[in-house]
Every structure is written in C-alpha cells, then in structure tokens.
C-alpha positions in Angstrom: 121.1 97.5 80.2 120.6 100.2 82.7 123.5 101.3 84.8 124.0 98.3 87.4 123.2 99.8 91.1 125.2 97.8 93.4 124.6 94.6 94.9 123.9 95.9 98.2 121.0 98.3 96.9 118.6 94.8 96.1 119.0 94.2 100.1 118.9 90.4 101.6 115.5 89.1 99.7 116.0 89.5 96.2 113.7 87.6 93.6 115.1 86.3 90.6 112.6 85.9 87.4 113.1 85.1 84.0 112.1 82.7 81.1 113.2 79.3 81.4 116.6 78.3 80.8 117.5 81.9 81.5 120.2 81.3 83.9 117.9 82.2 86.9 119.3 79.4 89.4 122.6 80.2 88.6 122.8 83.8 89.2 120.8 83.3 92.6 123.4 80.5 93.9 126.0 82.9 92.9 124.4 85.8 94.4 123.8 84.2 97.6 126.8 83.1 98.6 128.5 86.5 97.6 126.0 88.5 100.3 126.1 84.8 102.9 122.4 84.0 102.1 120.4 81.0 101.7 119.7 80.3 98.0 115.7 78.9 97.1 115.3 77.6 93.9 111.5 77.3 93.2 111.6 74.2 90.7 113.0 72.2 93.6 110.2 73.0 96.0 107.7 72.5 93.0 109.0 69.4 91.6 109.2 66.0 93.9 112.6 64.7 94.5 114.4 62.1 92.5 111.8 62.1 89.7 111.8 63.6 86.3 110.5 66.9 86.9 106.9 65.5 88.6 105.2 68.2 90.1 104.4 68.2 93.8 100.4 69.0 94.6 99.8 72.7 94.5 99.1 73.3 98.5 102.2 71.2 99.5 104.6 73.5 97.0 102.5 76.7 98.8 103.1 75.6 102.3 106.9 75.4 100.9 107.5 78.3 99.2 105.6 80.5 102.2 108.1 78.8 104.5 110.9 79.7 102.3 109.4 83.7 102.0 109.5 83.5 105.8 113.1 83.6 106.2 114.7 87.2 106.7 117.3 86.6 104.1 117.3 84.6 100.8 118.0 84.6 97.2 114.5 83.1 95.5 114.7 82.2 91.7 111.8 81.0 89.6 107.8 82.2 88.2 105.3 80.6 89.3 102.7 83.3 89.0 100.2 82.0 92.1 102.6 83.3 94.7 104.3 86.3 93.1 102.6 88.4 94.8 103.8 87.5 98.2 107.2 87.0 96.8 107.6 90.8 96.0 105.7 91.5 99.1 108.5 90.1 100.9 111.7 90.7 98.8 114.1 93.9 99.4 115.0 93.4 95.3 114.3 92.1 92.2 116.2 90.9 88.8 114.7 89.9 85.8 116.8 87.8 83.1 115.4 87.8 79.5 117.6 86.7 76.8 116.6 85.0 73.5 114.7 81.3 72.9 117.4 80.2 70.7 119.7 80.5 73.7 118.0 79.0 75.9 116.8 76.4 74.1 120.3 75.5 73.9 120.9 75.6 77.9 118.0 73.5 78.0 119.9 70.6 75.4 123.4 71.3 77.6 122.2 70.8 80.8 119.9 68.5 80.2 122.2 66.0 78.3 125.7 67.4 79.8 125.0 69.1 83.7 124.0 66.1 86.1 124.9 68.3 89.0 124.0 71.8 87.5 122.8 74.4 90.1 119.0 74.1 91.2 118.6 70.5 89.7 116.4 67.9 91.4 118.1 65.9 94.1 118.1 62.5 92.8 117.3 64.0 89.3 116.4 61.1 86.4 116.2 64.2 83.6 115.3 63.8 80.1 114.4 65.8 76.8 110.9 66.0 76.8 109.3 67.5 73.5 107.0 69.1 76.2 110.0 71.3 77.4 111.3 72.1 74.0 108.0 73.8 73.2 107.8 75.7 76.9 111.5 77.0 76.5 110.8 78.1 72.8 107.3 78.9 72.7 105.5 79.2 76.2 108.0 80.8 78.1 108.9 83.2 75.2 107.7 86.1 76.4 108.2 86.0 80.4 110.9 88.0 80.7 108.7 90.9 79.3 105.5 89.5 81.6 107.7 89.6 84.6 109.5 92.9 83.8 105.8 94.5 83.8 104.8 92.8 87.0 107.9 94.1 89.0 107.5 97.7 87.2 104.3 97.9 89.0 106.5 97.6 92.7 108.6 100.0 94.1 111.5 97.7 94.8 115.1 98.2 93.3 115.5 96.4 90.2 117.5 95.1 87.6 116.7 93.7 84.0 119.0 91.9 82.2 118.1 91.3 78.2 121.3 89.0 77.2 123.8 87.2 78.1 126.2 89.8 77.9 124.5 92.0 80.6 124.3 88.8 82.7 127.9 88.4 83.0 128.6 92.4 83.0 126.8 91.6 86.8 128.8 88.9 87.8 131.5 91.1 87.0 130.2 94.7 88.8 129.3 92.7 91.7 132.0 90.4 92.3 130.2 87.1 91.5 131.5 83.4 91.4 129.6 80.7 88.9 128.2 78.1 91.3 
C-alpha cells in the first residue's frame, strides 16, 4: 500500500468502494464515527427492508441515494455504478478495498450464517446463502476493486487503495479506528 495520508486529508464525504464482502461497511461505520459523521450504506437504501436482500425499484433507490449525497458530511460505502458519478462529484475522498475472492467468499459464509447484527445489514434481515451470491462474490465481483480503482484514478480526489486485509487494518490503526 501507499503511504496512508491522514484521515483528515479524505475530508467529511468520503466514498468507500470495493468488491463485495470486502469489508466496505465496516470500515465506513468505523470511519464515521471517528470524524462524527453520518454513515450510508448503499445496500440498505438499495435493498427493501426486512426481506432477503429484494431490491427496491431503481428510481426509489436514486431519489435515496441523491438525498443521502445531499448531506454536507457522510461516510458512503457501496458500487452501484449508475450513480458513481455523482457520488465522486460530491465526496471530499475516496478508499477503495480489494482483497482476494477466497477471503471474501469466506466473510460472505461468516456473516451470513454467524453476523445477525453485522454492520450495514438489512433492518429486519431474513438472510440466507444464495448460490446466486456465491458466484457474485467469487466470480462477478472479482475484479471491482481494480474497476473502481480506475474509475477514481480518473478524479482528482485524495485517495486510498487497500489490496488486503493487512493494509485494511494498518488504517484502522494510522487513523485511530474502532470496529463497529
């Protein structure tokens, strides 16, 4: 990993991208309550509560995630490639988390089966393994770490990318960070 600027470099809008299972939701609760921000975690405004992961229809999850981008300070986690330009338009910082499939493939199986309450779950959550989500998390997603590194490359906002888990915890160490 590059050298780690400090926290206070990414401002009060940072966006947090990654593949799934990445950590992503984590890392933005922990972040947020460090600098006294709101977290957003874009699966929960995508996905309807208190269902097993049912997406919401595409304009309601839009008029959601623009409200969220309105606010002058937050800690936004998640892809979803229709709105990323706006995201970046709006956010001070960005951080980009891209470890191996084999790890998160394992997250997926822990949290899953293990983490009822984990950070950015659904409210009311009835979660499952779904063969569907095995294949995104080991095949789909496999390469968006290196799609969204390329995507925030072409911004001129302060960055950080994170290619393991050991760089992931070498910033919640530099910057003072609490797990959730």
């Amino acid at each position: 990993m590059e050298r780690i600027p400090p926290l206070e470099d990414l401002g009060r809008r940072i966006v947090i991208f990654g593949a799934s299972n990445s950590g992503k939701s984590t890392l933005a609760a922990a972040i947020a309550a460090r600098i006294g921000v709101p977290p957003v975690h874009l699966d929960q405004l995508y996905h309807q509560p208190r269902t097993n992961w049912v997406p919401r229809p595409r304009e309601e999850f839009h008029v959601l995630q623009r409200d969220a981008m309105r606010g002058d300070a937050w800690v936004m986690d998640g892809n979803y490639s229709a709105l990323v330009e706006e995201r970046l338009s709006r956010a001070t910082g960005a951080i980009v988390l891209d470890d191996g499939h084999w790890q998160r493939t394992g997250r997926y199986i822990v949290r899953t089966l293990l983490q009822r309450r984990r950070v950015g779950n659904l409210e009311g959550n009835k979660d499952s393994l779904k063969w569907s989500m095995f294949h995104w998390v080991f095949v789909a997603s496999r390469h968006h770490g290196e799609r969204y590194r390329a995507i925030v490359d072409t911004t001129t906002l302060p960055r950080v990318y994170c290619q393991s888990l050991r760089e992931v915890k070498a910033l919640y160490t530099a910057w003072g960070l609490q797990r959730p």
